[in-house]
N, C-alpha and C positions, 0 to 999 in steps of 0.2 A: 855618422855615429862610429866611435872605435867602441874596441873593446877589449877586455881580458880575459886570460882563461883560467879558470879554476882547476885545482888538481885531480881532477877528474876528467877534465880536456870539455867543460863547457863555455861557449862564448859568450862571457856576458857584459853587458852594454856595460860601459863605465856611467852611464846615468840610469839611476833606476829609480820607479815611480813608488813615491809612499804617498800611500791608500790611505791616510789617516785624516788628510786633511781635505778630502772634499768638498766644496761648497755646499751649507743646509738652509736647507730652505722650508718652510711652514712645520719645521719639526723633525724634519726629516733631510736625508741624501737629496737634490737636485740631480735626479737621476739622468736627464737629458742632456743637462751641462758637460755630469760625468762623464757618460758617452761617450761625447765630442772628443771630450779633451783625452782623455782614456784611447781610444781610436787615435787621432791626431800623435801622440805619444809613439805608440807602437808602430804606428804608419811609417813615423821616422825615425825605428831602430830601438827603440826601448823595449828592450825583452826580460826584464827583471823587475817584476809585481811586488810590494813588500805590505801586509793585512796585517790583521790579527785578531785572536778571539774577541776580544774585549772593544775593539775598534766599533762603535754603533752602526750597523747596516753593513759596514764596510764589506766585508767576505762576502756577504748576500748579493751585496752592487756590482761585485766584480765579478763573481760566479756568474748574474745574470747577464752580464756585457760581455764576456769573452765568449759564451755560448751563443748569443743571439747573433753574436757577430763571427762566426766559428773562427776564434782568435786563441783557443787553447794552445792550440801545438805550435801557435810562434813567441810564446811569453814561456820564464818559469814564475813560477808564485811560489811564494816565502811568504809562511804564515807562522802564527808562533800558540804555544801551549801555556798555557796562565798556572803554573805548576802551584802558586800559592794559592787557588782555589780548589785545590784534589787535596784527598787524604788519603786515594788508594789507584793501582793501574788503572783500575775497573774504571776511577774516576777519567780518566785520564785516557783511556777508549771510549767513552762517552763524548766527549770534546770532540775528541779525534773525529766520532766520526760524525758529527753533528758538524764541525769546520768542511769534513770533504763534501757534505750534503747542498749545506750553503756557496761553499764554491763550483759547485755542479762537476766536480771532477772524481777519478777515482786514485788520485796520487796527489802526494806533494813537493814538489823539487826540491824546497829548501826549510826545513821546519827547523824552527828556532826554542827553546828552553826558554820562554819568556820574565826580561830583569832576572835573569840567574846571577846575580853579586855576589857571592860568596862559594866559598869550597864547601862549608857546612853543610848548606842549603843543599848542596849536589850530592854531600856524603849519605843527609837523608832522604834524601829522593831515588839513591842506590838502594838502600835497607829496603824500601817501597818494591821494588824490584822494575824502577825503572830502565835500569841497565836493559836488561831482560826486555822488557816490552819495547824498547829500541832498536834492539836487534830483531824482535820478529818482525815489525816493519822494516825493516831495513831489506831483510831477508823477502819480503812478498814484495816488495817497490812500492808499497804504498809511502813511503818515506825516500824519498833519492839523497838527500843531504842531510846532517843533522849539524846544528849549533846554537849557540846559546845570543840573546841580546845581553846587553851590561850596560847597568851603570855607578860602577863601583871606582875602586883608584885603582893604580898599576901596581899596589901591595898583592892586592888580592886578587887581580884578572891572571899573573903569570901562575899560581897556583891550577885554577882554573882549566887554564889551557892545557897543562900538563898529567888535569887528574884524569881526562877521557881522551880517545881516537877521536874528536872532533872535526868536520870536515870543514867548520866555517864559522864566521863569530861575526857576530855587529856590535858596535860602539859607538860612543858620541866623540865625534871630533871634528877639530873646526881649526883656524888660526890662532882662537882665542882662550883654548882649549887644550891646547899644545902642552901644555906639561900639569894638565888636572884629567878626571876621568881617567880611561887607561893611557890616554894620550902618546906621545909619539914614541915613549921604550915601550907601551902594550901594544903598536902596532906595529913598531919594530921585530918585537918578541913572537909575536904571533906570522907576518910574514917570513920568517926563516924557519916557522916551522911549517914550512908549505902551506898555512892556513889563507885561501880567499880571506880577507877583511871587510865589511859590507862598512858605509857610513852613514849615521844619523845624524841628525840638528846640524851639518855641514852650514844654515845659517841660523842656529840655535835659538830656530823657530820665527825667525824673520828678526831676531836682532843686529845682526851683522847685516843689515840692509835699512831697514824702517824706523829702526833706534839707535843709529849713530850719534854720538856729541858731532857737534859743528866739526871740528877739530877734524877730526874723521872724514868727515866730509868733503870736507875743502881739499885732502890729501887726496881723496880720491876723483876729486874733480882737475886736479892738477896733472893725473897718470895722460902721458905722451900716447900710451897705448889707446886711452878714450875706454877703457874697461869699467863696467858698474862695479858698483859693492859686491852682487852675487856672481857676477862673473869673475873678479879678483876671488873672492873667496872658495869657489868652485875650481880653479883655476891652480889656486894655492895644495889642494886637495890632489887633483888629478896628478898633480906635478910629481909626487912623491910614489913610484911604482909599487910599490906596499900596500896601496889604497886599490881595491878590486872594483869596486861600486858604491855610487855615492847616489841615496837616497833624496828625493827631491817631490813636497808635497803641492806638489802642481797643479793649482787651481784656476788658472786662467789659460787660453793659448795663447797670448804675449810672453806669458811665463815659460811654457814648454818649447816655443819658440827661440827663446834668448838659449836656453839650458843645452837644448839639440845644439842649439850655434856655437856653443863654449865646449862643449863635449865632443863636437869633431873637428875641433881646432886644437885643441891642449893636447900636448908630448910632456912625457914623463920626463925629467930632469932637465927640462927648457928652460926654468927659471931664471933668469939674469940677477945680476947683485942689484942692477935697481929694481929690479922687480920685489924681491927678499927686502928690497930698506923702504920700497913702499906698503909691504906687508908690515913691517916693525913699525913705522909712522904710523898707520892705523892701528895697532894697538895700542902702543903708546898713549895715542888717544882717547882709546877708549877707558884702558889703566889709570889715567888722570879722574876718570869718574867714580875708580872703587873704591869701597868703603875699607877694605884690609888689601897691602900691597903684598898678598900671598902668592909665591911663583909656583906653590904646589909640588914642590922637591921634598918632601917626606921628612925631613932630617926629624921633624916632630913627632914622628912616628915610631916604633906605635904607641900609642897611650894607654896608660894600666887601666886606665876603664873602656878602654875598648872607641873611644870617639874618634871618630873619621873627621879630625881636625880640618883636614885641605879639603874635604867638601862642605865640611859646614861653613866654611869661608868660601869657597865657588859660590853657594847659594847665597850667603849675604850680601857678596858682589852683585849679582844676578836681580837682588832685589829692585835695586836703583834703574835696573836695564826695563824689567820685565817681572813684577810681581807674582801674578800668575804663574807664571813659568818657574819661578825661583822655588815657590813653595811644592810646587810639583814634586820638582828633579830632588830637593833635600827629602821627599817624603817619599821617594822612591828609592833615594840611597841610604839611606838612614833603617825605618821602618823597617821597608821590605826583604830583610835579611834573616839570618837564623838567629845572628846576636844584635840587636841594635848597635847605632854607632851616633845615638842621638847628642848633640850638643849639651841637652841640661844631665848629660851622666861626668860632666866633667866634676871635680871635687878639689879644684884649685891647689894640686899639688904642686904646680909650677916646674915641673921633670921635662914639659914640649921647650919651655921658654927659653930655657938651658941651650937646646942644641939648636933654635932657630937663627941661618944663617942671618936672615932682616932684621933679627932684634925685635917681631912684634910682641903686644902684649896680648899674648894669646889668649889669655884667663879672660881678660875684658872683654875681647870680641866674642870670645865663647859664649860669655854672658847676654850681649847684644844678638847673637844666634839663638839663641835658647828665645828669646825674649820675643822677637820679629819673626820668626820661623815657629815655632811653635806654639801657634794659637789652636782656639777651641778647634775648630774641625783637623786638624792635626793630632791633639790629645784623643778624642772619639777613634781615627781609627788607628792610634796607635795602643789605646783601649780595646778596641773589638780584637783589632789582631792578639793580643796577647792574651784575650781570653777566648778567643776559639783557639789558641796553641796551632793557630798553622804550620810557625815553623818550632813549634816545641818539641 
């Protein structure tokens, strides 16, 4: 296992384990499974845990395995605070300590601001006097690290970055992902400012592996190197030294197996040009499948109603990939903000169409967004949210 050091001088595995996806079984966690593989992980150099409130079982599962197996003090655990369900600190020390309870510990190395997308969101969660209640954990070490998850664009992550002393930040990125999300100027941006960068969906939830087009495939059955889909794409990740730890919801040990064997083999800036043109052949590939040929370069931005054009085209691509998935991630980057940035707030002013390099017809796919993305269980909690005023 290699690893890197955060700016605090902690060493952490370039592969770290996300706790979200455990095998369930009769309703529940497959706690014995977890175990193994959980154990098996750490045995071979995985020391960066990544949970979360909201995660079912999860902090319970993991509190209970790294105790039973006194495995605390060789992991950190990174867990995150669900800020759109408080309305006050109080709220918000409640959590806190109901997460330390569940993970059987009395600190947390890396606690994260959970889907914090916006500057807004942060300015009202300062009024709240979250400032404040951060620093006094900070100050007792019940807190060792503080930063925020995201999944918003690179408009609004370098804001972010720059409105708090944050000591660390996670993001979704991937190959396919490279210039959507805060993508590679967010994590550009972010490692020059001495920030750790943690990685999510690194295979955007198993479609860069299990939902390839043929095309894709065949390209990567062709690599001289004899490299999977997830070891290319992991691979692709590690490569770029900006990238601190790449998250991986590893539920098998063939899985954790392969991951450990690509994680202590990959060197930062090793990549070869063939290596980089068989990374461009597979998306290419997979580009050939989407419904808007959006590169996610902003020129459309910002729109006078406020719509996060290049995600709502990330998600309608998405669709074709992985449905479930699609509607998630739009419902999480959209919604769960201070301002919405929903699809059907566009009003066919035609102002994006103007400066888009591609010439798409933005109005129309906006339309086919609004249409496929936001159905009935979409409308309910973007109803609920705006009448409980979470982020009002």
């Amino acid at each position: 296992m290699q690893y890197r050091t955060d700016r605090k001088g902690n060493k952490l595995s370039i592969l770290g384990y996300g706790c979200m996806r455990f095998t369930r079984s009769g309703g529940g966690i497959d706690y014995e499974k977890a175990e193994r593989e959980l154990k098996l992980a750490i045995e071979n150099g995985v020391n960066y845990l990544d949970t979360a409130y909201i995660y079912p079982g999860s902090e319970a599962l993991v509190g209970e395995i790294l105790e039973k197996n006194n495995l605390r003090d060789r992991v950190y655990i990174a867990t995150k605070l669900p800020h759109y369900m408080i309305r006050s600190v109080k709220g918000a020390e409640k959590m806190f300590r109901e997460e330390l309870k569940r993970l059987r510990t009395d600190h947390i190395d890396y606690y994260l601001m959970h889907m914090l997308n916006d500057l807004g969101t942060w300015e009202k969660l300062k009024k709240m006097g979250m400032e404040e209640w951060i620093a006094g954990k900070m100050a007792s070490g019940e807190i060792r690290n503080i930063g925020f998850s995201y999944h918003g664009n690179t408009t609004n992550f370098k804001p972010l970055l720059d409105a708090y002393d944050w000591d660390f930040c996670m993001v979704q990125y991937n190959y396919l992902d490279e210039n959507s999300q805060a993508g590679r100027e967010g994590v550009a941006y972010a490692a020059a400012k001495g920030l750790p960068v943690m990685i999510m969906e690194p295979l955007r939830g198993g479609e860069l592996t299990g939902l390839l087009p043929e095309a894709a495939k065949k390209a990567i059955a062709a690599d001289p190197k004899k490299r999977s889909a997830a070891e290319l794409a992991f691979s692709w990740l590690w490569n770029q030294p900006e990238v601190t730890c790449v998250l991986s919801g590893m539920n098998s040990e063939e899985m954790i197996a392969e991951n450990v064997r690509t994680a202590s083999g990959i060197k930062a800036d090793s990549f070869t040009t063939e290596d980089f043109a068989l990374i461009e052949a597979v998306r290419e590939a997979i580009n050939g499948t989407l419904r808007v040929r959006c590169t996610g370069c902003g020129y459309c931005m910002p729109c006078p109603k406020n719509v996060d054009i290049p995600g709502a085209f990330h998600a309608l691509n998405l669709l074709s990939l992985k449905k479930g998935s699609a509607k998630r991630q739009y419902l999480q980057s959209t919604v769960m903000r201070k301002t919405p940035t929903s699809a059907s707030q566009c009003v066919g002013c035609g102002k994006c169409e103007q400066h888009c390099p591609q010439h798409l017809p933005i109005r129309e796919k906006l339309k086919e967004a609004s249409s496929e993305l936001e159905t009935l269980p979409y409308r309910v909690v973007r109803f609920g949210i705006k009448t409980l005023k979470i982020y009002g």
